[in-house]
TORPA-4810 file (N, C-alpha, C, O; in nm, 3 decimals):
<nodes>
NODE_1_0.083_-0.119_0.000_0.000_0.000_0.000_0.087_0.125_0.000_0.079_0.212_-0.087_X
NODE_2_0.166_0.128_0.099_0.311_0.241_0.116_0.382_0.246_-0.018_0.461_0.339_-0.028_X
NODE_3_0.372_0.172_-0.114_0.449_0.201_-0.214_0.354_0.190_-0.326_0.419_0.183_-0.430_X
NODE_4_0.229_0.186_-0.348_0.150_0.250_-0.440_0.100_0.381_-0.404_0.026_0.432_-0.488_X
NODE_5_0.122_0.443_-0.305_0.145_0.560_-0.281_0.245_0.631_-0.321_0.248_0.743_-0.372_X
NODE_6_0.322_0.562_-0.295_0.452_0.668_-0.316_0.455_0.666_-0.531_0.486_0.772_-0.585_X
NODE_7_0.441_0.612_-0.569_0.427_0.541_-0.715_0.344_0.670_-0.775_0.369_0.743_-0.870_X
NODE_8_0.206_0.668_-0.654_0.086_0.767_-0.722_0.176_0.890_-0.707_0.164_0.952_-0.813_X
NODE_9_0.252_0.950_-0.633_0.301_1.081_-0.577_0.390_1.075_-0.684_0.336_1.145_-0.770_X
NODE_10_0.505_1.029_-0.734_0.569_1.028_-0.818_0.531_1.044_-0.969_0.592_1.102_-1.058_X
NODE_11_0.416_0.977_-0.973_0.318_0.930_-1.127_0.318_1.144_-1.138_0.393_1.214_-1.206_X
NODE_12_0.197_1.192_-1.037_0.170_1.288_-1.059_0.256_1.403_-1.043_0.234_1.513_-1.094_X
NODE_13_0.360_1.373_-0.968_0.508_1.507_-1.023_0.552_1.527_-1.158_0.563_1.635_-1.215_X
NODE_14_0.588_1.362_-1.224_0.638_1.316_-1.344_0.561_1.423_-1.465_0.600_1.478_-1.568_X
NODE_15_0.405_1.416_-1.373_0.289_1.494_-1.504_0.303_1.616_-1.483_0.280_1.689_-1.578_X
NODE_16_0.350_1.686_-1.336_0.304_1.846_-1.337_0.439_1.895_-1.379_0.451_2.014_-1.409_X
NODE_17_0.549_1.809_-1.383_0.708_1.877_-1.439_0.733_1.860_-1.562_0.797_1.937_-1.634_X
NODE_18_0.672_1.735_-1.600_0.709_1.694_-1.714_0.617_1.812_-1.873_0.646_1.825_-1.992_X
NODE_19_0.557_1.846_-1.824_0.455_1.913_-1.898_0.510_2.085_-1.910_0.520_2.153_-2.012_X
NODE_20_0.535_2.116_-1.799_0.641_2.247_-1.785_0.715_2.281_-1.871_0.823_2.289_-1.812_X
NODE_21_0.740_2.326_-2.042_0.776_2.417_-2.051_0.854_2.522_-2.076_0.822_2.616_-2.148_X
NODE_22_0.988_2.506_-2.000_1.088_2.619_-1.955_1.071_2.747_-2.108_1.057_2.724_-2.228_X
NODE_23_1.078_2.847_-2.049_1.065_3.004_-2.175_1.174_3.063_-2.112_1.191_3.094_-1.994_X
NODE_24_1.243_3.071_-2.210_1.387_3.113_-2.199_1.414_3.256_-2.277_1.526_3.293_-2.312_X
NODE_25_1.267_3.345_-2.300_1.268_3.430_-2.377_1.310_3.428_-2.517_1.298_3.317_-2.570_X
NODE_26_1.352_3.513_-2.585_1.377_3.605_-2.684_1.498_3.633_-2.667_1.524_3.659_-2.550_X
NODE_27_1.614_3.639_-2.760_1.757_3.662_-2.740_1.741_3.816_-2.805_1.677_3.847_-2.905_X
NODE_28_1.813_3.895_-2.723_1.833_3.986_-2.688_1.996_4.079_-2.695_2.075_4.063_-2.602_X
NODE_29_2.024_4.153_-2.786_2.211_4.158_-2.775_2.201_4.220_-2.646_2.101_4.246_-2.579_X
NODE_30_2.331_4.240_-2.622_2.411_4.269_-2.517_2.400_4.459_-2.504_2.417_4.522_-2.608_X
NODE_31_2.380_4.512_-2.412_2.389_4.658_-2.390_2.522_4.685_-2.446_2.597_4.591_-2.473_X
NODE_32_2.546_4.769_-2.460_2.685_4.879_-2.485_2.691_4.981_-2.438_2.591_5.043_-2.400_X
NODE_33_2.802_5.019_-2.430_2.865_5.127_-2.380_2.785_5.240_-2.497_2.759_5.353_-2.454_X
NODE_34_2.761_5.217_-2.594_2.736_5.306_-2.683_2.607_5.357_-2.623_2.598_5.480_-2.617_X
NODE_35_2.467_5.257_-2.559_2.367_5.313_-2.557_2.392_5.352_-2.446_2.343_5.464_-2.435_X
NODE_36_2.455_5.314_-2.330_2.493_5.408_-2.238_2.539_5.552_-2.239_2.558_5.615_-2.135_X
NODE_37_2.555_5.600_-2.356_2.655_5.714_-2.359_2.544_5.824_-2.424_2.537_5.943_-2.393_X
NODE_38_2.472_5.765_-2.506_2.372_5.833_-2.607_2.324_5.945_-2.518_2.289_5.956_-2.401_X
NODE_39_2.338_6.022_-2.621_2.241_6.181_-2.494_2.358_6.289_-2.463_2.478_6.273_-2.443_X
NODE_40_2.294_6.383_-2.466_2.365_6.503_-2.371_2.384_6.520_-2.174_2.302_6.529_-2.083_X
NODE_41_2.527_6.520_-2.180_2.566_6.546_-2.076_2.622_6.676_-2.032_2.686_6.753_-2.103_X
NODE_42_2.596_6.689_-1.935_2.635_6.799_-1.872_2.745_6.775_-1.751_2.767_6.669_-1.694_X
NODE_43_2.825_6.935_-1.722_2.941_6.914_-1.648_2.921_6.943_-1.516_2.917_7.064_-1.491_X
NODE_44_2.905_6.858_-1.414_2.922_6.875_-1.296_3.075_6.925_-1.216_3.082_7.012_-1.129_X
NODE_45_3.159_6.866_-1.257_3.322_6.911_-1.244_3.404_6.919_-1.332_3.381_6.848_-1.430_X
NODE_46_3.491_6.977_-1.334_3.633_6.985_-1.421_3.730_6.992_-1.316_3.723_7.045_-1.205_X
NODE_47_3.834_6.918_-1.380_3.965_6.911_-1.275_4.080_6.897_-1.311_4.120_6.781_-1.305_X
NODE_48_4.188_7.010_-1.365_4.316_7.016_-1.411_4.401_6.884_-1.315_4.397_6.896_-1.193_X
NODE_49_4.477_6.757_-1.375_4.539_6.741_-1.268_4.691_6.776_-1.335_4.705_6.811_-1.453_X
NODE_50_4.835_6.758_-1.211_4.946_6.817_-1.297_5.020_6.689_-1.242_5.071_6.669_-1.132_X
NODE_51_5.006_6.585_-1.388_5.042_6.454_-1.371_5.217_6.443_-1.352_5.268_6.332_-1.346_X
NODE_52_5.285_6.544_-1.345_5.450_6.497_-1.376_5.426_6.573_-1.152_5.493_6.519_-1.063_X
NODE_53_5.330_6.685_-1.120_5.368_6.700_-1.018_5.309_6.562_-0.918_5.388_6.528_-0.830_X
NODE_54_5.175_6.482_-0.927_5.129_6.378_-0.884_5.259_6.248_-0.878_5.304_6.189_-0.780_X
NODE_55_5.294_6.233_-1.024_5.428_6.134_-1.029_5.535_6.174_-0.881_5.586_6.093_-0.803_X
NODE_56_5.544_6.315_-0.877_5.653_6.294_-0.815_5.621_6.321_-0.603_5.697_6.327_-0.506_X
NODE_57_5.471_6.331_-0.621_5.410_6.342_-0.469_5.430_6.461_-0.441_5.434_6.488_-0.321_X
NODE_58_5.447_6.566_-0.535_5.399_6.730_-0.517_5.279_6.735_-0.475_5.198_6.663_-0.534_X
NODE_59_5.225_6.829_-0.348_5.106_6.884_-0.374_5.102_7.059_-0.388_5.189_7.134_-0.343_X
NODE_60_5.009_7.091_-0.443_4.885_7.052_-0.503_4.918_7.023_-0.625_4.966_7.102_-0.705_X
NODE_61_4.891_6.901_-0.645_4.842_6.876_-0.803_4.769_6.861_-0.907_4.781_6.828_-1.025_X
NODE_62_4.622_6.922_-0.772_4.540_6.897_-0.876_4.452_7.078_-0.822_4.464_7.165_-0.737_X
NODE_63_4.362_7.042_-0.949_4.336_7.261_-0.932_4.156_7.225_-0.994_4.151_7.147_-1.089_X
NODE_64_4.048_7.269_-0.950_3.870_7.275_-1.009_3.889_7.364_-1.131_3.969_7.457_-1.137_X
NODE_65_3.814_7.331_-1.215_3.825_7.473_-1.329_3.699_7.508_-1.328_3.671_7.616_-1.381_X
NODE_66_3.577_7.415_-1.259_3.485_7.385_-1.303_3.361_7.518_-1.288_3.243_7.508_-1.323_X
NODE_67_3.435_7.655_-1.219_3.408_7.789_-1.203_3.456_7.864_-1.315_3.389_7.954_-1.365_X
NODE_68_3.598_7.823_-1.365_3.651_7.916_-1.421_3.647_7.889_-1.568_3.638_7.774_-1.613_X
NODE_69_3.654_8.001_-1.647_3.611_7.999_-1.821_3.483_7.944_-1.864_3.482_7.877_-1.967_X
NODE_70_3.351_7.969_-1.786_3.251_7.932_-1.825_3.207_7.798_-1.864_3.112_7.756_-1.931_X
NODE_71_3.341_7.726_-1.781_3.273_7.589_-1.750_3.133_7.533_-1.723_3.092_7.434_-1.784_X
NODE_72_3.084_7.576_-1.662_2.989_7.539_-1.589_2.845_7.570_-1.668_2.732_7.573_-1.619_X
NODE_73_2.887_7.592_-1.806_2.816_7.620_-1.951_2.846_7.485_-2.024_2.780_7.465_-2.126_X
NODE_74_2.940_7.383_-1.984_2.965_7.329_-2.030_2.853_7.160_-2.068_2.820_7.093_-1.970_X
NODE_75_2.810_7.115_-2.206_2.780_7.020_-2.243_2.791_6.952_-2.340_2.791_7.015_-2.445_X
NODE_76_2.803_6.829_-2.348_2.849_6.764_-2.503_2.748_6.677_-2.496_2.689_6.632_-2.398_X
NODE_77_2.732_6.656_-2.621_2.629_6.571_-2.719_2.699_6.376_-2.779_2.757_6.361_-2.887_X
NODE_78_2.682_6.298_-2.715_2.703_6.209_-2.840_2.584_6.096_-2.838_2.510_6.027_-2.767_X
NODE_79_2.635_6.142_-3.009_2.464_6.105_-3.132_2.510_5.963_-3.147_2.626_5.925_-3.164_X
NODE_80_2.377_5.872_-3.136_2.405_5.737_-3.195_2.308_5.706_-3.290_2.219_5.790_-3.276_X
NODE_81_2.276_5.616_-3.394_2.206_5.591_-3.484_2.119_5.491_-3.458_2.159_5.441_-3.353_X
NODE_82_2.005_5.424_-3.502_1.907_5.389_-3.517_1.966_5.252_-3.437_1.912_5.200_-3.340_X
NODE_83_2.072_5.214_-3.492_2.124_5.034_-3.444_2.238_5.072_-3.339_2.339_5.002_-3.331_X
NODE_84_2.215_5.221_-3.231_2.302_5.216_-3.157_2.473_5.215_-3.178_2.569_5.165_-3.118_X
NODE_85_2.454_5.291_-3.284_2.625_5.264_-3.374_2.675_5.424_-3.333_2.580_5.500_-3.350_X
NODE_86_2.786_5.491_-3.288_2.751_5.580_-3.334_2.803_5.712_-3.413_2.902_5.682_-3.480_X
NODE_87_2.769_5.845_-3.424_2.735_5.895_-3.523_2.833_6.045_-3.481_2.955_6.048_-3.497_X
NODE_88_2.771_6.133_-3.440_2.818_6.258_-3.443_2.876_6.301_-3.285_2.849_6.212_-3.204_X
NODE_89_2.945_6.411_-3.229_2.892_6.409_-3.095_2.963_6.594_-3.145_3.028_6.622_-3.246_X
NODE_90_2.908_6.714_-3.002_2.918_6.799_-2.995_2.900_6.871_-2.854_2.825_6.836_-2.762_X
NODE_91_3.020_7.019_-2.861_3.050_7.026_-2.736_2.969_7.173_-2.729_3.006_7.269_-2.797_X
NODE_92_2.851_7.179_-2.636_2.744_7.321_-2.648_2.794_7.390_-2.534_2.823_7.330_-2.431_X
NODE_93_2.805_7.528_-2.550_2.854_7.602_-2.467_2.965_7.688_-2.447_3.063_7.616_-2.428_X
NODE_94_2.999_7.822_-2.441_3.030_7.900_-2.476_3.137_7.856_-2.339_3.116_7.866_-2.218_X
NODE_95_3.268_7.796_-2.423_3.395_7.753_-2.330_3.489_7.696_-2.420_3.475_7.631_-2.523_X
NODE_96_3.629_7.751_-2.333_3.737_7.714_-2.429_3.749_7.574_-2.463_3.738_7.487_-2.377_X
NODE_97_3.771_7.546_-2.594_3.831_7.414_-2.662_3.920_7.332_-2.578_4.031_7.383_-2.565_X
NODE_98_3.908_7.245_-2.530_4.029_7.154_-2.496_4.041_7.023_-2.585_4.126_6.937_-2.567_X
NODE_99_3.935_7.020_-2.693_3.931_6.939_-2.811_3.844_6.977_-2.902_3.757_7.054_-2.860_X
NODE_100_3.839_6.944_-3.026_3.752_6.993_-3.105_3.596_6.982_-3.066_3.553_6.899_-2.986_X
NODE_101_3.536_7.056_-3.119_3.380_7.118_-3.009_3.297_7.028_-3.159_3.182_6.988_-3.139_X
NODE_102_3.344_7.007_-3.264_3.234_6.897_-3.342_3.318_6.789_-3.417_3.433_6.819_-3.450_X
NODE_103_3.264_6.653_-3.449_3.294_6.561_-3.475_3.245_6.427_-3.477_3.136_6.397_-3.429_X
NODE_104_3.325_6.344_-3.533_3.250_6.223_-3.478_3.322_6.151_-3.430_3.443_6.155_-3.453_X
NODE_105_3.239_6.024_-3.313_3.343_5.933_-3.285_3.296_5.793_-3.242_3.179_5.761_-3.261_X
NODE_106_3.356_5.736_-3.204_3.381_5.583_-3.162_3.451_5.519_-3.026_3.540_5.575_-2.962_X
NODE_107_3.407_5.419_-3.002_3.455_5.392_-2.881_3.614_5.239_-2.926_3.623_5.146_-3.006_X
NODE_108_3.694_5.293_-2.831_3.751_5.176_-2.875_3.711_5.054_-2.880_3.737_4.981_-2.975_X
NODE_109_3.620_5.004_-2.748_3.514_4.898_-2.754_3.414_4.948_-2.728_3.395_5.060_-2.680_X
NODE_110_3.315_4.846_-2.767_3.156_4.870_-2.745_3.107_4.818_-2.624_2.987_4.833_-2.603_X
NODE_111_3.202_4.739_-2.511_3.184_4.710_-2.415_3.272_4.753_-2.308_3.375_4.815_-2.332_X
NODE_112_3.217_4.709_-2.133_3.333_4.747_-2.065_3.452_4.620_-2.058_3.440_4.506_-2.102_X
NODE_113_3.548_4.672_-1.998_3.644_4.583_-2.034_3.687_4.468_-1.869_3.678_4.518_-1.757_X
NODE_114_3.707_4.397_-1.879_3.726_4.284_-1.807_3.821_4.343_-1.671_3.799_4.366_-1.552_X
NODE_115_3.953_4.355_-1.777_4.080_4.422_-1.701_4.089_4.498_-1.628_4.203_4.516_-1.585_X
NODE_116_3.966_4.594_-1.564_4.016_4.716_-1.532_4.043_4.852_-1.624_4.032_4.973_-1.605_X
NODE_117_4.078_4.780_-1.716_4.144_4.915_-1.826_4.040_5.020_-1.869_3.923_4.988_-1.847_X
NODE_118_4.061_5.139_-1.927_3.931_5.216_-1.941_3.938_5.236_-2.103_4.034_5.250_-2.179_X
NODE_119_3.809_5.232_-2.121_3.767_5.221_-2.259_3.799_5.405_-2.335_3.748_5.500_-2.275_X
NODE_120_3.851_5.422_-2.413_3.857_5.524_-2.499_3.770_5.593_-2.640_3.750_5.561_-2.757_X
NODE_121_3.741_5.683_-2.566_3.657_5.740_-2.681_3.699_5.827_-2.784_3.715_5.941_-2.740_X
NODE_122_3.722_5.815_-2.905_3.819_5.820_-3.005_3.692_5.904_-3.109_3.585_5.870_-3.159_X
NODE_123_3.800_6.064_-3.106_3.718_6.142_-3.185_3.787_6.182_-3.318_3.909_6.199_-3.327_X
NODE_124_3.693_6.198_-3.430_3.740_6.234_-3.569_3.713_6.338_-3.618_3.625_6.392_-3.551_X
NODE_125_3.740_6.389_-3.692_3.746_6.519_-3.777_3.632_6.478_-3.913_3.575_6.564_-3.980_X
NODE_126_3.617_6.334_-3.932_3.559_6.290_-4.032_3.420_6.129_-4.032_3.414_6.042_-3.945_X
NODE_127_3.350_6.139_-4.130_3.260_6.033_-4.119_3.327_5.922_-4.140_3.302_5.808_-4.100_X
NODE_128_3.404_5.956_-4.199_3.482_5.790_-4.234_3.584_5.755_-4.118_3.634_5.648_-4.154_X
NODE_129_3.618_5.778_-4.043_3.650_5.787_-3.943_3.829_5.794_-3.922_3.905_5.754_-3.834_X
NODE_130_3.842_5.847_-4.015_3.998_5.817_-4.084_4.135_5.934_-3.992_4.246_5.921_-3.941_X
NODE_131_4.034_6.039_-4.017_4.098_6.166_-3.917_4.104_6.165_-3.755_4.034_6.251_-3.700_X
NODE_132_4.185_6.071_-3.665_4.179_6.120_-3.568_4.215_6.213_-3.483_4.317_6.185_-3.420_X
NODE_133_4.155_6.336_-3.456_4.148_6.457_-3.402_4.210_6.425_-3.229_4.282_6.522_-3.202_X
NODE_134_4.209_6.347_-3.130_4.142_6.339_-2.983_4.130_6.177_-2.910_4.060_6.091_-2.962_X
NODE_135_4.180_6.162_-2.832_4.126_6.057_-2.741_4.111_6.060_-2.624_4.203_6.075_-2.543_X
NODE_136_3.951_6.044_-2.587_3.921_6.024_-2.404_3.912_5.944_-2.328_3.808_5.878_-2.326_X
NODE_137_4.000_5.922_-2.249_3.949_5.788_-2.161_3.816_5.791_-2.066_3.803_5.860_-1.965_X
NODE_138_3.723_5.706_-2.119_3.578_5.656_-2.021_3.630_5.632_-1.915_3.699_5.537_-1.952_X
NODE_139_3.658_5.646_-1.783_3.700_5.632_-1.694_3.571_5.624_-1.582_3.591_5.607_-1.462_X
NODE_140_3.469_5.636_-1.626_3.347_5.595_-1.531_3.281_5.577_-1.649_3.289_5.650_-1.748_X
NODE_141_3.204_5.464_-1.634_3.098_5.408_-1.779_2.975_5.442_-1.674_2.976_5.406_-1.556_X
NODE_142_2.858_5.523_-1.743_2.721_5.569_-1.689_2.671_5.436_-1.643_2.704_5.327_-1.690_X
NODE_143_2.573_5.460_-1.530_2.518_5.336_-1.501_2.366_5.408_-1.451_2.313_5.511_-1.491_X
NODE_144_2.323_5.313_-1.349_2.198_5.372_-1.292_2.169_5.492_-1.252_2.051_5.523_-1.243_X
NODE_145_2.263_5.579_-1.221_2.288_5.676_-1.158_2.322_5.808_-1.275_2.325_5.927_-1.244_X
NODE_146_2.343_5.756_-1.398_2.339_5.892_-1.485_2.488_5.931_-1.496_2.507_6.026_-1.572_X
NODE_147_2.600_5.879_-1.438_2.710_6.043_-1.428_2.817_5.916_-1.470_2.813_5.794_-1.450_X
NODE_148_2.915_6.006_-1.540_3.033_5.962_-1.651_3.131_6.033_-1.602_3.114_6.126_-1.524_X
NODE_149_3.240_5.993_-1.645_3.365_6.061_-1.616_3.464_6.044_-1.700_3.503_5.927_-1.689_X
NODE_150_3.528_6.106_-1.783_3.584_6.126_-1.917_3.751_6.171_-1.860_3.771_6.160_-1.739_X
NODE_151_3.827_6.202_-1.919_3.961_6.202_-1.884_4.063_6.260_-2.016_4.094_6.172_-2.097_X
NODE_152_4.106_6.372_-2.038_4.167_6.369_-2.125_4.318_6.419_-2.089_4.360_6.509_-2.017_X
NODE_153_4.377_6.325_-2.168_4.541_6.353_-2.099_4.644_6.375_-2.245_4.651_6.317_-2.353_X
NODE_154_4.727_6.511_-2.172_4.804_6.556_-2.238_4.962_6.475_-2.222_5.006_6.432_-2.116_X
NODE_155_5.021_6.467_-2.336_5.169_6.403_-2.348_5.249_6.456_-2.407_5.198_6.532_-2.489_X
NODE_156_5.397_6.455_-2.408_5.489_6.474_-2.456_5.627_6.375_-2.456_5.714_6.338_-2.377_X
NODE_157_5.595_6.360_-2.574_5.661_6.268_-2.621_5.653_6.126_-2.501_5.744_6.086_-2.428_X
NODE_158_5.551_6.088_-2.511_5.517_5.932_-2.459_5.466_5.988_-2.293_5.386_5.918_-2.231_X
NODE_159_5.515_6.105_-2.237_5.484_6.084_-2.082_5.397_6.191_-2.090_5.419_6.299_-2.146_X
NODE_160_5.290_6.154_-2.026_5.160_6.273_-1.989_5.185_6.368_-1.907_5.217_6.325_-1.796_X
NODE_161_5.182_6.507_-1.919_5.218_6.537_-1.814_5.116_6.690_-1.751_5.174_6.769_-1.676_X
NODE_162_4.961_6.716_-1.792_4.865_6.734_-1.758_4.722_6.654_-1.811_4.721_6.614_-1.927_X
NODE_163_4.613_6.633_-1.731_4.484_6.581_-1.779_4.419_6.691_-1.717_4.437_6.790_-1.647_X
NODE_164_4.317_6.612_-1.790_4.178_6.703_-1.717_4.059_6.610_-1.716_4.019_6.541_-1.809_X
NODE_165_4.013_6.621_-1.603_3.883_6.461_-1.564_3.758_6.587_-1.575_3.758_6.692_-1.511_X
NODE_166_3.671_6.547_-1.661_3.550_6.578_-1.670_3.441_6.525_-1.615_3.387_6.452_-1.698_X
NODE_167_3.348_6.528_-1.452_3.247_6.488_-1.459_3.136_6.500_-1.495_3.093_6.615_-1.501_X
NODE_168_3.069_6.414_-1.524_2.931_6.513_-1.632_2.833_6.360_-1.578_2.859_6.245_-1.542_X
NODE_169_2.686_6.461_-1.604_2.579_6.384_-1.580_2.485_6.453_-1.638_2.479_6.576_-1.649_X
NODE_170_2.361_6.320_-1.702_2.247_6.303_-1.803_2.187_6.434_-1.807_2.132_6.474_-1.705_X
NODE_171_2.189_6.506_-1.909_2.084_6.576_-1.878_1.918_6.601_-1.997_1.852_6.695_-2.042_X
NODE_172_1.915_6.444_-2.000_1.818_6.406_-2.124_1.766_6.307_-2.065_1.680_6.240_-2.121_X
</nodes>
């Protein structure tokens, strides 16, 4: 009797699992950095740092700009296209150049990177993408929270020896 029970209990799992199903959705690509980026941002900080005085444990090495030269006017644009590819980007606001204010560009990857390393955003003078004008390091990839952090560093001859970290957040 104890084991045509157990038989019936088993019979009817066999039917309520076996019948189940599993929906594994719809495949779906992978986010990017690209649609992360899409939109106009705005500058919450600017920050000269003076990378040869940091190398050597000078302080101060680092200085806000983010008052001075009408920073705080400061916003850039980058455009992506229909398949998230993207397209144009532009810098609005009446403030000095520290790279060209129109263009287009690209990311070195379309994802974040495993390593640690920070992804670069690589600007052109052209659609074909042939002219490179500029490179920024992504140094904060946007997340839930809206705010990016960009990095552009000056060199001579192989050693950097000012940047400037841009924070900026969504303002779209």
């Amino acid at each position: 009797m104890k084991c045509k029970i157990i038989s019936a209990f088993a019979f009817i799992a066999l039917l309520a699992f076996g019948c189940n199903e599993p929906d594994d959705g719809t495949y779906t690509s992978p986010i990017t950095i690209y649609e992360k980026i899409d939109g106009e941002w705005g500058l919450t900080s600017l920050k000269m740092v003076d990378e040869v005085a940091k190398a050597a444990g000078t302080e101060p090495n680092e200085q806000s700009l983010s008052g001075f030269f009408n920073y705080e006017d400061f916003k850039i644009k980058f455009n992506v296209d229909g398949n998230n590819q993207p397209t144009t980007y532009e810098v609005v606001g009446d403030v000095p150049s520290l790279f060209p204010a129109t263009g287009y560009w690209q990311l070195s990857t379309p994802f974040q990177q495993t390593n640690a390393s920070a992804a670069r955003i690589l600007l052109f003078s052209d659609a074909q993408k042939s002219q490179k004008t500029e490179e920024l390091r992504l140094t904060s990839v946007p997340g839930s929270t809206g705010e990016m952090e960009l990095q552009l560093v000056r060199s001579s001859n192989g050693t950097p020896f000012v940047s400037y970290v841009f924070k900026l957040t969504a303002t779209n």
